[in-house]
MIFI-960571 format. One record per atom (N, C-alpha, C): x, y, z. Coordinates in pm, whole numbers, padded with zeros to 5 digits, always signed. Each point is the difference from the previous one (the first is absolute). Example, Ala and Ser with C-alpha at 12.3 -4.5 7.8 and 13.67 -1.06 7.14 Angstrom:
! MIFI-960571
+01319-00569+00780;-00089+00119+00000;+00090+00120+00000;-00035+00105-00072;+00082+00119+00006;-00077+00109+00073;
This chain:
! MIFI-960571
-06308-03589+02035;-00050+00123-00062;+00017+00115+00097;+00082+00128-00069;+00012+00069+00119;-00182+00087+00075;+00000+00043+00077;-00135+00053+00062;+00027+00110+00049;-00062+00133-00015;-00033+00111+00049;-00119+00047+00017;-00107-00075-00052;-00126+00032+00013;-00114-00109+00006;-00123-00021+00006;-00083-00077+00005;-00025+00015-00151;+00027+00074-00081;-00032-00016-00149;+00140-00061-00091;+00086+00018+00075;+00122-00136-00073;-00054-00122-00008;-00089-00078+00047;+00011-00138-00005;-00124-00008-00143;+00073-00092-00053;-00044-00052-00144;+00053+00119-00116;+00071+00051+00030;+00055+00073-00096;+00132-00011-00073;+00011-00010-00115;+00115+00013-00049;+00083+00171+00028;-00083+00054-00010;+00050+00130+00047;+00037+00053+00138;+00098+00073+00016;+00013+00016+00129;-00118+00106+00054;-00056-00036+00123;-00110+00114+00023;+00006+00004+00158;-00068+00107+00051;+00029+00039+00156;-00115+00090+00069;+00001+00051+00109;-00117+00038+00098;+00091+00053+00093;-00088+00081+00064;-00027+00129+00081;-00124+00074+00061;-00004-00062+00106;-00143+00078+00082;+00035+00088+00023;+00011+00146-00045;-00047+00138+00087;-00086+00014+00044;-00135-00103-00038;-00083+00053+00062;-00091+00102+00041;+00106+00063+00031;-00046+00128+00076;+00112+00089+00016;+00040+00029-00108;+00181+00098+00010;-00074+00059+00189;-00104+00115+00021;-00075+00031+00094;-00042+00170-00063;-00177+00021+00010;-00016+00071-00004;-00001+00172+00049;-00030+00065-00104;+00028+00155+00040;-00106+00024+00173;-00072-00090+00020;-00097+00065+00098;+00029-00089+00193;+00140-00058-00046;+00073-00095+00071;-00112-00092+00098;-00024-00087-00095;-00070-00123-00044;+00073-00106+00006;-00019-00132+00045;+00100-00164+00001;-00096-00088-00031;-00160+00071-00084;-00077-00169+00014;-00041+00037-00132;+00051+00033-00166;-00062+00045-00090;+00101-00021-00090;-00008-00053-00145;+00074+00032-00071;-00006+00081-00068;+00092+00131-00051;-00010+00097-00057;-00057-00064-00166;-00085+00127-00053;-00030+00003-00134;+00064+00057-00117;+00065+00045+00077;+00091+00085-00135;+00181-00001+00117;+00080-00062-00038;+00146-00007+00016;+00083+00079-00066;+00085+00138-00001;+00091+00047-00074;+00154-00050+00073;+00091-00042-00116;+00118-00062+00062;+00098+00066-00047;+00095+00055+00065;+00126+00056-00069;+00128-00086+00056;+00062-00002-00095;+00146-00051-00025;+00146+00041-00033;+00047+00014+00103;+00111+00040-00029;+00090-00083+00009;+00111-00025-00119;+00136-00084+00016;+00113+00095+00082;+00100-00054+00059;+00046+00093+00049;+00174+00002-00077;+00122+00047+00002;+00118+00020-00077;+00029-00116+00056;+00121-00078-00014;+00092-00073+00073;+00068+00045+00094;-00026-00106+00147;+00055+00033+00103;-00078+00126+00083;-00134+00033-00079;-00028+00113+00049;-00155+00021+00097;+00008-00174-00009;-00160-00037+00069;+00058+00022+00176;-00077-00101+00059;+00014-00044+00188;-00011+00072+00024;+00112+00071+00134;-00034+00113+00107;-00026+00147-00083;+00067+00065-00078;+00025+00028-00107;-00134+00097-00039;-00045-00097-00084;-00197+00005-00009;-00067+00023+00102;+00042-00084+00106;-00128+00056+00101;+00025+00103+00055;+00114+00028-00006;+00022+00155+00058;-00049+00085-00069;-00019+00001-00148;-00081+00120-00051;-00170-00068-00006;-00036-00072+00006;-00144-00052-00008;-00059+00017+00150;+00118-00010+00129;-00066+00036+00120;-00020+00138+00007;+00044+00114-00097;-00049+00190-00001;-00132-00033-00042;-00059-00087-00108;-00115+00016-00061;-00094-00039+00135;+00016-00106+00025;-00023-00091+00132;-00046+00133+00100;+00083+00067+00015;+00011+00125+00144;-00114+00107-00045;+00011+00039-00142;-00080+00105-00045;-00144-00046-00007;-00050-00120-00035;-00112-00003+00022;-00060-00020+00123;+00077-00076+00075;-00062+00015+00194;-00001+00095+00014;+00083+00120-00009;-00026+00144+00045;-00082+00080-00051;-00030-00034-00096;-00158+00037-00062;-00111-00065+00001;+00025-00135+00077;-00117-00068+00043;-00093-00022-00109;+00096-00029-00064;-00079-00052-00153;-00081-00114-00049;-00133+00024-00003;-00088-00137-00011;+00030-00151-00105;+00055+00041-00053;+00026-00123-00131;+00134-00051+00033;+00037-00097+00045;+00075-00111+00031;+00068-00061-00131;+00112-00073-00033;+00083-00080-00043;+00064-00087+00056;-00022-00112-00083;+00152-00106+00040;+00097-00004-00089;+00106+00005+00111;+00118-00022-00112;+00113-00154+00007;+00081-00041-00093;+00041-00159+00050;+00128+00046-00126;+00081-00080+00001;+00119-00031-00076;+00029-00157-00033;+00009+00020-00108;+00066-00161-00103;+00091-00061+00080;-00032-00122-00011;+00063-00125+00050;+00079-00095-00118;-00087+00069-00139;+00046-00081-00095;+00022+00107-00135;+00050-00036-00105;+00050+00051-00071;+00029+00148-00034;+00014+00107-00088;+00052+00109+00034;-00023+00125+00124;+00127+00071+00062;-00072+00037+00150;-00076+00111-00013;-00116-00010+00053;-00141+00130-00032;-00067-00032+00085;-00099+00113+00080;-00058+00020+00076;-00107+00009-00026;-00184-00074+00026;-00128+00050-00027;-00017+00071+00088;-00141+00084-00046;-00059+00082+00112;-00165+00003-00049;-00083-00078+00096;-00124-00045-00041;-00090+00130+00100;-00119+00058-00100;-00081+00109+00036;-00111-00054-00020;-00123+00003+00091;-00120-00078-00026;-00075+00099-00014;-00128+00004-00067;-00098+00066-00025;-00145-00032-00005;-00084+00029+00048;-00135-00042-00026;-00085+00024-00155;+00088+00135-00060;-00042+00023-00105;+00083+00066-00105;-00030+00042-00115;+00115+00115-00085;-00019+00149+00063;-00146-00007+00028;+00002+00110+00044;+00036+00007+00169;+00009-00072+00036;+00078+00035+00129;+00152+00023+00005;+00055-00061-00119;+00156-00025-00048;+00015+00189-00017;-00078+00060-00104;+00020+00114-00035;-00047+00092+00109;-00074-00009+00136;-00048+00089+00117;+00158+00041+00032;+00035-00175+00037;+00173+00041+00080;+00087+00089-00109;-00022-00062-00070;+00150+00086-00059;-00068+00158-00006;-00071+00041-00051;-00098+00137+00034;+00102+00068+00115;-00059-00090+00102;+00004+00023+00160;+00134+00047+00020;+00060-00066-00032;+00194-00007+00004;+00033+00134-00075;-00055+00014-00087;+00001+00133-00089;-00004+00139+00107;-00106-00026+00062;-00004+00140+00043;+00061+00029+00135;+00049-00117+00027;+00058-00002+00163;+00177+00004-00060;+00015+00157-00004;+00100+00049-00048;+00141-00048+00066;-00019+00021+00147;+00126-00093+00077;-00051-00106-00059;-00069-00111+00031;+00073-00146+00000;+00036-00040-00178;-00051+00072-00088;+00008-00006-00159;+00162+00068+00007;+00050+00107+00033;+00164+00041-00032;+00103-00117+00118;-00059-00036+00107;+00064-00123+00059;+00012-00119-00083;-00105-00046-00053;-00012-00139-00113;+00111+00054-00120;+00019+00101-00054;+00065+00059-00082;+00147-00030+00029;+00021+00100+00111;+00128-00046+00035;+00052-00111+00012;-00107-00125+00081;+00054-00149+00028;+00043-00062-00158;-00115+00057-00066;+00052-00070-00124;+00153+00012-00096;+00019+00140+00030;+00093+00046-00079;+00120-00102+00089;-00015-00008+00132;+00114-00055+00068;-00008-00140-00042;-00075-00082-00006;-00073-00121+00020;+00076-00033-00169;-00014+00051-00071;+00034+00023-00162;+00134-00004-00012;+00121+00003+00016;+00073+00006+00053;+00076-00143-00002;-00101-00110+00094;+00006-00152-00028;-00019-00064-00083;-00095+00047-00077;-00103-00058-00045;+00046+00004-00194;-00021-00115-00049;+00047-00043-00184;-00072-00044-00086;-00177+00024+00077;-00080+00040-00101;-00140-00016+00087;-00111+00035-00036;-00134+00022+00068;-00134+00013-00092;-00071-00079+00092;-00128-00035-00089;-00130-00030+00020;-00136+00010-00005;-00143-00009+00083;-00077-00027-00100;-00098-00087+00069;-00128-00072-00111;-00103-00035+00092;-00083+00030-00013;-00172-00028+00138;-00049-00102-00068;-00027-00074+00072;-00060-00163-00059;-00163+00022+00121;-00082-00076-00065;-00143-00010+00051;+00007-00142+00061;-00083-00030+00129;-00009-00103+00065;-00122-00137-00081;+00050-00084-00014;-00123-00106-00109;-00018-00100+00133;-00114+00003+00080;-00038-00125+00076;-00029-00081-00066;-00039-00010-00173;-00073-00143-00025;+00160-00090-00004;+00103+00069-00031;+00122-00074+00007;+00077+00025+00091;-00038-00017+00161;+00093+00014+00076;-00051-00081+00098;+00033-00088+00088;-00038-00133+00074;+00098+00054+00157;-00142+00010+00082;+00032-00001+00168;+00124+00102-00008;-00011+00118-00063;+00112+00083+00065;-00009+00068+00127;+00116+00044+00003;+00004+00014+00149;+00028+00181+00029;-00100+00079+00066;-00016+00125-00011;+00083+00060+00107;-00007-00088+00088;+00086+00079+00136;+00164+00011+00002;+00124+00046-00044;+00113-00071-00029;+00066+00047+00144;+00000+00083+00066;+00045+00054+00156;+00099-00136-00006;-00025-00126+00044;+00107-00051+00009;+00039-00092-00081;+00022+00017-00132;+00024-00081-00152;+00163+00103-00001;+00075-00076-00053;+00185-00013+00003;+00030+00058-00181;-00060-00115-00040;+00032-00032-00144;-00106+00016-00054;+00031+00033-00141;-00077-00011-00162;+00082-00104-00059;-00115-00066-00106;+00061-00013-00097;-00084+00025-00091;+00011+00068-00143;-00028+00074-00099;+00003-00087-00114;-00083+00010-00071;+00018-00051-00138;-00113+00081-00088;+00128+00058-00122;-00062+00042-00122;-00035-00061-00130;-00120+00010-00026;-00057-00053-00122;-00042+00073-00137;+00025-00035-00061;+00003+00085-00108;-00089-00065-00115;-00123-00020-00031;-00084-00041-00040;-00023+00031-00157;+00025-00114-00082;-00013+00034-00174;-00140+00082-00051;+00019+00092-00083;-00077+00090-00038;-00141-00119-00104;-00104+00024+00087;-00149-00089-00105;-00010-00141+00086;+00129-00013+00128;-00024-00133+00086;-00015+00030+00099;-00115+00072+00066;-00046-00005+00135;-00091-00120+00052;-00059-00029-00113;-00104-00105+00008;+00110-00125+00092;+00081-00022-00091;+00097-00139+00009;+00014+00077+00192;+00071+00100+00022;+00084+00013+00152;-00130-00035+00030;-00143+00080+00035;-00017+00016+00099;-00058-00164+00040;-00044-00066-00135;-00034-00143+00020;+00129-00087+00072;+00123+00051-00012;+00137-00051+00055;-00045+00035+00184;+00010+00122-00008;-00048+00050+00156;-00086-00111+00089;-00082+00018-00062;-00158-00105+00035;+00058-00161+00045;+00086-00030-00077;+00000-00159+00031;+00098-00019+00087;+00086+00088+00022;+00140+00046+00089;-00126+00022+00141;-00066+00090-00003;-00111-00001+00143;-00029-00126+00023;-00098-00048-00077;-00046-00164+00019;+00090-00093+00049;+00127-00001-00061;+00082-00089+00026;+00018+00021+00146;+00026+00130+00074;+00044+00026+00108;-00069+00006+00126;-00142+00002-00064;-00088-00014+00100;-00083-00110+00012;+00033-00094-00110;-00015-00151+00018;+00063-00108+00077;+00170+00034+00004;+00111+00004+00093;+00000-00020+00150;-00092+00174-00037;-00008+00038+00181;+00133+00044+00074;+00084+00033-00081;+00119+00038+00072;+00047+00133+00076;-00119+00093-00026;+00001+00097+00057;+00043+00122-00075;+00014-00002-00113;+00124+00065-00110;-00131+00162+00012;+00108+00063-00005;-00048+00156-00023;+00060+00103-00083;-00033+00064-00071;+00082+00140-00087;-00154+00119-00022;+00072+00079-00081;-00052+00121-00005;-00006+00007-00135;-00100+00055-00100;+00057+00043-00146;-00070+00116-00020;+00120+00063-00071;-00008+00141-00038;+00013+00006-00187;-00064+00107-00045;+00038-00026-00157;-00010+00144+00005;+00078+00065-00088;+00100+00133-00029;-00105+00065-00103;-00013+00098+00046;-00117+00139-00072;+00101+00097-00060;+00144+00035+00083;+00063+00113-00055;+00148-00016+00007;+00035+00006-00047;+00174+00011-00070;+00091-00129-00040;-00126-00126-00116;+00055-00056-00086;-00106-00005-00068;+00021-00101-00110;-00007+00024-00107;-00154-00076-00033;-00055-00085+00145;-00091-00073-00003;+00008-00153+00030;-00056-00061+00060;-00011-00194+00000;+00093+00019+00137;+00040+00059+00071;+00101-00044+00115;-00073-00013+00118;-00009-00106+00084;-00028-00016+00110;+00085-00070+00142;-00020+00014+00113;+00139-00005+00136;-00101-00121+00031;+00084-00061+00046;-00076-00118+00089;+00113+00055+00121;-00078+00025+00154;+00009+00012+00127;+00030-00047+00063;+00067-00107+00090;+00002-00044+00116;+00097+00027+00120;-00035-00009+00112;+00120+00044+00125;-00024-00113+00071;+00116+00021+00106;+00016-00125+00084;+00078+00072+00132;-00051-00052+00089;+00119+00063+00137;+00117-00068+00021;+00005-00082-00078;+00146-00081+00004;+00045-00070-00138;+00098-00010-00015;+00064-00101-00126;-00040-00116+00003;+00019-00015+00144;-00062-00180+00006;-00113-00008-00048;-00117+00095+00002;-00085-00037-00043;-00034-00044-00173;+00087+00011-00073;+00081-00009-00071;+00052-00127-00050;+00092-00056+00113;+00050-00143-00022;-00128-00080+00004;-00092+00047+00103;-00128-00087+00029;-00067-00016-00123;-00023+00102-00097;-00060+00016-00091;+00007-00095-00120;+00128-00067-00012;+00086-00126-00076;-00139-00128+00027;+00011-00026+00159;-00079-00106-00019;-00157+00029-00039;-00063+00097-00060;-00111+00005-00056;-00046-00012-00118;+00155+00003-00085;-00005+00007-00149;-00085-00152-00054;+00042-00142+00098;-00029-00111-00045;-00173+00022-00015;-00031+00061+00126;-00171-00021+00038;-00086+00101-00088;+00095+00075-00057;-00055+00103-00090;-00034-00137-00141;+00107-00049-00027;+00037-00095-00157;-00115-00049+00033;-00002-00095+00071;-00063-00112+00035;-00188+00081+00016;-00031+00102-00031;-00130+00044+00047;-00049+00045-00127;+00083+00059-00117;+00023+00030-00137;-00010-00112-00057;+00069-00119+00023;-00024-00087-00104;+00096-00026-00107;+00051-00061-00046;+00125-00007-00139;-00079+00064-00096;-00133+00018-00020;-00065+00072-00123;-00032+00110+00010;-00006+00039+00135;-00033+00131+00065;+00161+00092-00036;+00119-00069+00055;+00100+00026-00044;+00030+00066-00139;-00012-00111-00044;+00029+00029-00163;-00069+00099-00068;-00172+00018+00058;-00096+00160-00027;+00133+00090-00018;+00024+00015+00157;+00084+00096+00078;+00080+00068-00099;+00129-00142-00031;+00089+00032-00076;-00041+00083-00144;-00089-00065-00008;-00044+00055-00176;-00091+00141+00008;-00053-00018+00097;-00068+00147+00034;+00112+00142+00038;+00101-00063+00049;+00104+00105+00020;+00090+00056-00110;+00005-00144-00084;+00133+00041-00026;-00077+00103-00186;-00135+00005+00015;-00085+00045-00127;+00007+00168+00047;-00032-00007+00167;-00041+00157+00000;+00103+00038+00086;+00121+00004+00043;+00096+00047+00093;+00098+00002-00084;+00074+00128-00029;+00076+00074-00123;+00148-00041+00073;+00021+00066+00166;+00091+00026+00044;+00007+00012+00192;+00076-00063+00045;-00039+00050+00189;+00127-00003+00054;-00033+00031+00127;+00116+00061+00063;-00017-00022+00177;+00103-00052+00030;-00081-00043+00146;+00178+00027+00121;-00091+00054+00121;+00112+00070+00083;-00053+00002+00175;+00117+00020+00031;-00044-00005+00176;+00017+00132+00048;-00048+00044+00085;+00039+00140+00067;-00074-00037+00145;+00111+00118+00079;+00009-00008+00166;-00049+00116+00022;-00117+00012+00155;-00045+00136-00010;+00081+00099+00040;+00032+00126-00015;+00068+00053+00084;-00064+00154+00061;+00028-00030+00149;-00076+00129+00103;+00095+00102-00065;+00085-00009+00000;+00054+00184-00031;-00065+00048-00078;-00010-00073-00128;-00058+00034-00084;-00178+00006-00047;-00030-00047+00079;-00177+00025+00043;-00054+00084+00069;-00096+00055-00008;-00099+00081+00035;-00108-00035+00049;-00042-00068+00070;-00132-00108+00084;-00047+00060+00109;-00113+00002-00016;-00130-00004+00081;+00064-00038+00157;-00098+00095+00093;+00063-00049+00176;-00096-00124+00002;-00081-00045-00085;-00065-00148+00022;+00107-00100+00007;+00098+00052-00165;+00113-00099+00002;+00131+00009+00107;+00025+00089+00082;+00085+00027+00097;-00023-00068+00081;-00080+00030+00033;-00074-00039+00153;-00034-00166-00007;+00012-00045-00108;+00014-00173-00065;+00076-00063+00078;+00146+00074-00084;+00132-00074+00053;+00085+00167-00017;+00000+00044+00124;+00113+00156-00020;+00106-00024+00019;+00092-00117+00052;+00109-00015-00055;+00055-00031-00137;-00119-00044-00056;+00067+00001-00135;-00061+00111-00086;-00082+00081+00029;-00045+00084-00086;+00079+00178+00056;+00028+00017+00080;+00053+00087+00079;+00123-00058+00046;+00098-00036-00061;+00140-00037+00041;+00088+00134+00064;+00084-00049+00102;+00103+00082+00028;+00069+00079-00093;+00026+00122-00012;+00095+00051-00108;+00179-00046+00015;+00078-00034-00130;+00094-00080+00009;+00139+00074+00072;+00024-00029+00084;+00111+00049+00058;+00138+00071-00031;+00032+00141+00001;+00091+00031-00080;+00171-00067+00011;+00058-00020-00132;+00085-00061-00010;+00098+00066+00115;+00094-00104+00077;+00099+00064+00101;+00095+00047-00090;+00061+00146+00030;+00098+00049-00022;+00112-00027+00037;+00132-00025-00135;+00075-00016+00074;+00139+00061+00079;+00033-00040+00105;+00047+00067+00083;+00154+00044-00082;-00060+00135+00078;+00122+00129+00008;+00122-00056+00001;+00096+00027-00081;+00097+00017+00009;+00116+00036+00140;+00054-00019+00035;+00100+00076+00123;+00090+00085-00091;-00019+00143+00060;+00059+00090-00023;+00152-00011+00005;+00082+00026-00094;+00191-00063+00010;-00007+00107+00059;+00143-00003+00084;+00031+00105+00098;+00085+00138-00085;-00007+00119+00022;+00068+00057-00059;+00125+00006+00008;+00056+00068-00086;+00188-00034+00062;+00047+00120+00045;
């Protein structure tokens, strides 16, 4: 059975996880999970992602250090299916969501700088999109708030049948039990979407500082079965397959160019959060002048 998440196992459906955790808050914070998450997405043209992107995402990058701008982002790029870039904004509240943007408003330089990056940034970019999802602890097990040195996401979208919440969140519940009956250590984050769909969608979270952690993750699936039960299973299956319409599950890598982090998170690991800028391509050499005649 393939695995991307601690919520694939017993499923006929494919399903997946992603700890953000803690994308990291506006008040540059590493021990909290944000309450309110706004995520934007951009796909980028063909051929038009890598160095490319970060070259216009490192102006955005520049403009807010130079304005010493309190609210932080992470940003990461797909590992798996079409190429697009997240960019995770944490919030303590809506109304703290609406202070910043306020704020940005009247700080006339860094608002016609963001302007400009975009128009350039736009340019790459083959379509764009944002939705703020709210943080649910009763469905999120041992996430992990600090990400400073977390590599990877993996993400999974859920899309929840309209009049079957009852069925998920009872699905949720026995997916915990199972995992913490186990003991395997399993962790994610869940978020469920307040603004820009249509309703029922929720992210399951998880990160990892390595892939391997990953391969490791294979041998837990048995101790998960085995803690569920063949009847516990079969709940599972039938509980899912009543209230889960549709999902969607993906990997993404973090990336410093493209982040905006807290000197908590620098000062973590600053080689990877503060990377060298990339070396300009060598030119190549001049021609020899033909002699005249």
């Amino acid at each position: 059975m393939k695995r991307i998440s601690p919520f694939l196992l017993g499923l006929s459906l494919a399903v997946a996880g992603s700890s953000l955790a803690a994308a990291q808050d506006n008040a540059s914070r590493t021990s909290s999970i944000p309450s309110i998450l706004q995520v934007t997405r951009e796909y980028t043209k063909p051929y038009k992602g890598g160095a490319a992107h970060d070259k216009t995402e490192s102006a955005f990058v520049a403009d807010m250090a130079r304005a010493k701008w309190p609210t932080h982002y992470l940003g990461m790029t797909s590992l798996s299916g079409k190429s697009r870039a997240l960019y995770f904004t944490s919030y303590d509240s809506l109304e703290a969501w609406e202070k910043d943007n306020a704020a940005i408003g009247r700080n006339k330089v860094l608002a016609a700088e963001l302007e400009h990056d975009s128009i350039m940034d736009g340019e790459l970019l083959d379509e764009v999109d944002q939705g703020v999802f709210r943080f649910s602890e009763e469905q999120s097990l041992n996430p992990i708030a600090d990400l400073s040195h977390q590599r990877f996401m993996e993400i999974s979208a859920y899309q929840v049948r309209p009049g079957h919440e009852k069925e998920w969140h009872e699905a949720v519940k026995l997916v915990k039990d199972g995992y913490i009956k186990a003991g395997t250590g399993a962790h994610w984050a869940m978020f469920y979407q307040i603004y820009g769909n249509h309703g029922g969608r929720y992210l399951v979270l998880e990160s990892h500082k390595t892939l391997a952690e990953i391969d490791r993750d294979f041998l837990n699936d048995k101790q998960f079965e085995e803690a569920l039960g063949e009847d516990g299973l079969k709940r599972l299956n039938s509980l899912i397959e009543a209230s889960v319409e549709s999902s969607d599950h993906e990997l993404y890598q973090f990336n410093p160019h493209m982040s905006y982090v807290s000197e908590d998170w620098v000062m973590a690991d600053p080689e990877f959060w503060k990377p060298k800028p990339a070396a300009p391509a060598a030119k190549p050499a001049a021609e020899k002048e033909k002699p005249k005649p």
